[in-house]
C-alpha positions as CSV (number, residue, x, y, z in Angstrom):
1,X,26.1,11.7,-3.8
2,X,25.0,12.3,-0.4
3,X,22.5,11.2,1.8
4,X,19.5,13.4,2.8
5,X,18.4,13.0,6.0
6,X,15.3,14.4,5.5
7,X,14.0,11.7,3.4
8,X,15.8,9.3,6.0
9,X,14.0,10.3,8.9
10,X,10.3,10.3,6.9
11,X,11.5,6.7,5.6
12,X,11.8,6.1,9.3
13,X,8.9,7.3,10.7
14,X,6.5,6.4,7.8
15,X,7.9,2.6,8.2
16,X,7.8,2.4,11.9
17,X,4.1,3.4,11.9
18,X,3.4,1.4,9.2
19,X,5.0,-1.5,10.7
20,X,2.6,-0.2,14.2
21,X,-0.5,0.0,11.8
22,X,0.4,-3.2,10.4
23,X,0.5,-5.0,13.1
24,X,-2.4,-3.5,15.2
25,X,-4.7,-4.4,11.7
26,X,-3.2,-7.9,11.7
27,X,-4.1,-8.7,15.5
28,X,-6.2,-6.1,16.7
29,X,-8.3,-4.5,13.9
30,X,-8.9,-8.2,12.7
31,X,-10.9,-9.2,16.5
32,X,-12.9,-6.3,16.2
33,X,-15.4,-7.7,13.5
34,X,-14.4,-5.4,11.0
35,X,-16.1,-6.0,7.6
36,X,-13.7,-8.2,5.4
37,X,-13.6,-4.9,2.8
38,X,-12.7,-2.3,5.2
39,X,-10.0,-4.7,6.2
40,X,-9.0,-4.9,3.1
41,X,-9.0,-1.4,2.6
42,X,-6.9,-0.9,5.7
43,X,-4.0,-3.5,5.0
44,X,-3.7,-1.6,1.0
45,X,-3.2,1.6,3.1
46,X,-0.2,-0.1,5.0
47,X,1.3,-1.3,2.1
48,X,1.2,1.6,0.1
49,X,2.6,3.3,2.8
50,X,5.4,0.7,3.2
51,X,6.0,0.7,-0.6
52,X,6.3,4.8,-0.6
53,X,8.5,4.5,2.9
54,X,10.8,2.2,0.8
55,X,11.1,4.9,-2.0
56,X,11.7,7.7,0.3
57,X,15.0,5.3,2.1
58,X,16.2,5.3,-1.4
59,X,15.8,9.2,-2.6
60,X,17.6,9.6,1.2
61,X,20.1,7.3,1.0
62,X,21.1,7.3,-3.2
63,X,19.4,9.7,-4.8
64,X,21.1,13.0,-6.4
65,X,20.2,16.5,-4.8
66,X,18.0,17.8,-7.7
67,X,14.6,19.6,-7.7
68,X,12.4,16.8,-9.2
69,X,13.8,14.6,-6.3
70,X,12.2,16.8,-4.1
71,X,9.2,16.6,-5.6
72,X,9.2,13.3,-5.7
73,X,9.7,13.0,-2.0
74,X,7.1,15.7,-1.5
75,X,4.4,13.8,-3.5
76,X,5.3,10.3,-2.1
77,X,5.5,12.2,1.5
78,X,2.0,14.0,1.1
79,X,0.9,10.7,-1.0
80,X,1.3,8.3,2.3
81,X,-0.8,11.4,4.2
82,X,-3.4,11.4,2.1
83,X,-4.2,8.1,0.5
84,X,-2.8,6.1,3.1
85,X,-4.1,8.4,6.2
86,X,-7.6,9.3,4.5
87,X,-7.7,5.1,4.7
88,X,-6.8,4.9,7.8
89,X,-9.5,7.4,9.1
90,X,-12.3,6.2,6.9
91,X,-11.6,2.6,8.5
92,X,-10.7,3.6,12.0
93,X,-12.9,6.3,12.3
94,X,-15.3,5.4,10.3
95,X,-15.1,8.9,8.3
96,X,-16.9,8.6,5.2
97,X,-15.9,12.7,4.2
98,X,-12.2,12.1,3.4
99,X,-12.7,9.7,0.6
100,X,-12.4,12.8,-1.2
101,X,-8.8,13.0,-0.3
102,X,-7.7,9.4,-1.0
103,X,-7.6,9.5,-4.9
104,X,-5.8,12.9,-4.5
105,X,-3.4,11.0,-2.5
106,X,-3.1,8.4,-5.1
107,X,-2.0,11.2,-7.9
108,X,0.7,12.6,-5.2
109,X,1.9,8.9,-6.0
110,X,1.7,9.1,-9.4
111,X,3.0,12.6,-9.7
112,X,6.4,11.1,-7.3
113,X,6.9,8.6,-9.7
114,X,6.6,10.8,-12.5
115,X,9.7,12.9,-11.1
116,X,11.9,9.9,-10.4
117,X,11.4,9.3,-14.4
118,X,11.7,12.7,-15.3
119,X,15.2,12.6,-13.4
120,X,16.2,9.1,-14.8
121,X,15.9,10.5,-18.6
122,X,17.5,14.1,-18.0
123,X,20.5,12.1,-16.4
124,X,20.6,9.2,-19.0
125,X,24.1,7.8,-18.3
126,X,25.8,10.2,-16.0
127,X,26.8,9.6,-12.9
128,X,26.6,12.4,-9.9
């Protein structure tokens, strides 16, 4: 297999800013007297984001050059944008209108997940 450096270079960006996010919500956020839910909130929205950062490094790094591993980094790519950045917004912002968008992020999750299984049972025990 080879790597795919476009799921390396998203792995990189969306963990450098979540390490940026992280750490402005641990030291900066935090001083600001944000509610102890929207903090909350804000610090799932980094880890998601971390998590999903994690499982694009992998499809880049290990993953074998098929459709549904596309898919799967589309959905985890447009799941960080949508859950994690419609979090981001509502608490930094304080823009109430795209909770709409976080639970469709959630299913771009759900649906990149769903691909990486698909792919583990159509390649059962072979190797590529």
């Amino acid at each position: 297999m080879r790597t795919n450096p476009v799921w390396l270079v998203l792995a990189g960006l969306f963990g450098l800013t979540a390490t940026m996010l992280g750490a402005y919500g641990a030291h900066g956020l935090a001083a600001t007297g944000i509610s102890p839910e929207r903090l909350a909130a804000y610090h799932s929205a980094v880890e998601y984001q971390f998590f999903h950062a994690l499982a694009l490094l992998m499809l880049g790094w290990c993953a074998p050059r098929r459709r549904a591993i596309t898919v799967a980094g589309v959905a985890f790519t447009l799941g960080i944008l949508g859950f994690s950045g419609s979090i981001y917004a509502m608490v930094l912002l304080g823009s109430k209108g795209l909770g709409l968008v976080t639970p469709a992020g959630g299913l771009c999750f759900m649906l990149g997940w769903t691909a990486l299984i698909w792919v583990g049972c159509r390649l059962g025990g072979k190797n590529e």
